[in-house]
PAZAPA-4460 file (N, C-alpha, C; in steps of 0.05 Angstrom, whole numbers, plus 32768, in hexadecimal, padded with zeros to 4 digits):
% residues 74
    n_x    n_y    n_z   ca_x   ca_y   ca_z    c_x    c_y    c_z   seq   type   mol
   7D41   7EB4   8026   7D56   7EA0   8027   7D64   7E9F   800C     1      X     A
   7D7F   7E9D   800A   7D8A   7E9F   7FEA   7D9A   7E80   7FE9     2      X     A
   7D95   7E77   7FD5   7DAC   7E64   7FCB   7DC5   7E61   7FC3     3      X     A
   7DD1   7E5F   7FCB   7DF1   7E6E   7FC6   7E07   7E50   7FBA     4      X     A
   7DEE   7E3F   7FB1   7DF3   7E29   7FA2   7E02   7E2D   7F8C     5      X     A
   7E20   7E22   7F7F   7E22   7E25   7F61   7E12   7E1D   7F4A     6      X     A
   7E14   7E37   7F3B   7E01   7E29   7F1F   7E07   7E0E   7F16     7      X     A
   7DF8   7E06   7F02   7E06   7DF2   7EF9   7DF3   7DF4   7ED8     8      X     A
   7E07   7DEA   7ECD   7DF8   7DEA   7EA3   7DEF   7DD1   7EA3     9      X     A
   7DE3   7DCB   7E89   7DD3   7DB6   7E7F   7DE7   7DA4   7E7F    10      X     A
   7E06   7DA0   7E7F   7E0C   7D95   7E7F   7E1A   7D86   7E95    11      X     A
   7E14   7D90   7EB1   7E1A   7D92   7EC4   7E3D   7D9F   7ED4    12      X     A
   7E41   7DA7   7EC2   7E53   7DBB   7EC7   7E51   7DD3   7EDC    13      X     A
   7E64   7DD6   7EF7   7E63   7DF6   7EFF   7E64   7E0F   7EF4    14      X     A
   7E4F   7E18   7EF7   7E59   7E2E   7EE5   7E73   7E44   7EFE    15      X     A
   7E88   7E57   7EE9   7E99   7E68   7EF7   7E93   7E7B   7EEA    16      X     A
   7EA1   7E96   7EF7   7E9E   7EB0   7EED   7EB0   7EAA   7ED5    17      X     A
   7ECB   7E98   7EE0   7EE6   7EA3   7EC3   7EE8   7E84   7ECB    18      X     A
   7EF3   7E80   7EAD   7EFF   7E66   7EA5   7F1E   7E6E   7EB7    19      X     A
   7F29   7E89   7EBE   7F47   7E85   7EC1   7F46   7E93   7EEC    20      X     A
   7F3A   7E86   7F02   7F2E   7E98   7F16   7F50   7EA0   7F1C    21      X     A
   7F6A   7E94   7F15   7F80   7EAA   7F1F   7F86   7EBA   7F13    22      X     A
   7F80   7EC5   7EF5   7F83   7EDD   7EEF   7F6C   7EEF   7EFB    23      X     A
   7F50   7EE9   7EFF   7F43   7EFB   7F0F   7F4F   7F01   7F2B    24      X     A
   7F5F   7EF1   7F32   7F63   7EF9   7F4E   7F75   7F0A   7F4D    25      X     A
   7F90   7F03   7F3A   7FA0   7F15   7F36   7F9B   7F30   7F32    26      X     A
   7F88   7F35   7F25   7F7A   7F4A   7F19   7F6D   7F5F   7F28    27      X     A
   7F5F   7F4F   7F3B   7F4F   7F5C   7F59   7F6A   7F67   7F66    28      X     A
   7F78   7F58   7F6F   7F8D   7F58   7F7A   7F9F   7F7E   7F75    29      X     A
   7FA8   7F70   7F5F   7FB5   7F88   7F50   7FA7   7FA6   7F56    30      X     A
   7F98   7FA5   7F48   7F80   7FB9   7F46   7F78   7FC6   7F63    31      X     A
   7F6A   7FB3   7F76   7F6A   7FC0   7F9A   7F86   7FCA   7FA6    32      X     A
   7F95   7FB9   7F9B   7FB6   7FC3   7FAC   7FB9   7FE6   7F9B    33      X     A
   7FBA   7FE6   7F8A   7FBF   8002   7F73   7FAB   8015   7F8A    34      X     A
   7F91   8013   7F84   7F7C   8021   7F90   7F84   802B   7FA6    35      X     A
   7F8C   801A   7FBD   7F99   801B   7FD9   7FAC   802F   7FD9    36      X     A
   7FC0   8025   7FC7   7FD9   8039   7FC4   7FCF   804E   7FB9    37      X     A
   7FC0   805C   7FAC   7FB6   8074   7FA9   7FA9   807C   7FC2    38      X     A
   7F9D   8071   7FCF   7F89   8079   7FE0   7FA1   8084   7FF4    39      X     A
   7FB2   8079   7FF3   7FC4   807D   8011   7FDB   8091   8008    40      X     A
   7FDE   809A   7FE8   7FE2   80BB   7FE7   7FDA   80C9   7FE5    41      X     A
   7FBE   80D2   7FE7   7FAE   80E2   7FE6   7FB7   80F1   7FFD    42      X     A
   7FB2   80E7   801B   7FBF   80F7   8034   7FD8   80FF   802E    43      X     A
   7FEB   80FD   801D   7FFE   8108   8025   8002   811D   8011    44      X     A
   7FF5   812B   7FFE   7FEC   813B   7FEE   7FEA   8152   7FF2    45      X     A
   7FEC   8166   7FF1   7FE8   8186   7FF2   7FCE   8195   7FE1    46      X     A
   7FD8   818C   7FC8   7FCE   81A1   7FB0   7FAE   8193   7FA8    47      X     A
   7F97   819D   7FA3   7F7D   8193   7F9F   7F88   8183   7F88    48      X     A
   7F92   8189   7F76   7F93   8177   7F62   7FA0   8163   7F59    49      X     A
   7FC1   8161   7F75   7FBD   8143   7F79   7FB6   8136   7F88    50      X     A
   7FA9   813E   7FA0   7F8E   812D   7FAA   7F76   8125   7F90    51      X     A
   7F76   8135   7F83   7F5F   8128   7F6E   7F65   8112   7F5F    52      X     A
   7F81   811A   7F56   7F8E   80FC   7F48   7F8A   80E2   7F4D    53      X     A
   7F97   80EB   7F65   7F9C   80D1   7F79   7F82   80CC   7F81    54      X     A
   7F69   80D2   7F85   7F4D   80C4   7F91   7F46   80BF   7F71    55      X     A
   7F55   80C4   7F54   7F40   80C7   7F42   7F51   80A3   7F32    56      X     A
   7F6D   80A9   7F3B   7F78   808B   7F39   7F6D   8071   7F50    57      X     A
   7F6F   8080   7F62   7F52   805F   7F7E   7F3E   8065   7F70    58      X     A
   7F33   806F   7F62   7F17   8069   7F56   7F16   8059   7F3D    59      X     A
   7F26   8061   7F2D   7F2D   8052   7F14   7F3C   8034   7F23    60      X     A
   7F4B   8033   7F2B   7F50   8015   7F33   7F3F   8000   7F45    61      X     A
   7F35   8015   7F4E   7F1C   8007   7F5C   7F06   7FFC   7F44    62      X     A
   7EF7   800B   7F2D   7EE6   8005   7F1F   7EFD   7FEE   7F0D    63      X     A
   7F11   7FEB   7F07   7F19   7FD7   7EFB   7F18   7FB9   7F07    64      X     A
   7F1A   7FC5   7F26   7F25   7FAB   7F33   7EFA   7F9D   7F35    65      X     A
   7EEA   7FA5   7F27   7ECE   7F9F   7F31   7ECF   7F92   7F0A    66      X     A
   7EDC   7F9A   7EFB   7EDB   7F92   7EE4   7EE3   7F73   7EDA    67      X     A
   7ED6   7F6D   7EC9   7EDD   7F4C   7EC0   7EFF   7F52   7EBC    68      X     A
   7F0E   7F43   7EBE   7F34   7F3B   7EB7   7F31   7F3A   7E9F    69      X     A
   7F43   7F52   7E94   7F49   7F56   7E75   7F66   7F46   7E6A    70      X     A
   7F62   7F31   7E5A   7F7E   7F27   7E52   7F91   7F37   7E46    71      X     A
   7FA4   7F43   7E57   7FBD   7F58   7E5B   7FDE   7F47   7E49    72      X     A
   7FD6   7F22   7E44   7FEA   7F18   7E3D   7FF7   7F20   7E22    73      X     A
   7FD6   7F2A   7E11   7FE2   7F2D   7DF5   7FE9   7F46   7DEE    74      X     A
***
């Protein structure tokens, strides 16, 4: 059985992943849509090596979109 209760600190505060959850979302967001759109030119591709591209860009956007939101403002 798991608890799927929020933490909470000594001070009784929730704890969150991010002080900011709509730049993470944005971020997920961004990042799965990119992924997608690579994924969906890969079929239309010919040459092995831009099928490689293209599965080697959904993989890289994919491992970003699993990554903490990097502040992009500054």
């Amino acid at each position: 059985m798991t608890n799927n209760a929020p933490a909470v600190n000594s001070y009784g505060d929730v704890a969150t992943l991010c002080d900011e959850p709509e730049k993470v979302s944005r971020h997920l967001t961004m990042n799965q849509s990119a992924a997608m759109k690579a994924a969906l030119m890969i079929g239309g591709q010919y040459s092995l090596a831009s099928k490689t591209k293209f599965r080697r860009e959904c993989l890289n956007h994919l491992k970003a979109s699993l990554a903490p939101a990097q502040d992009v403002s500054a």
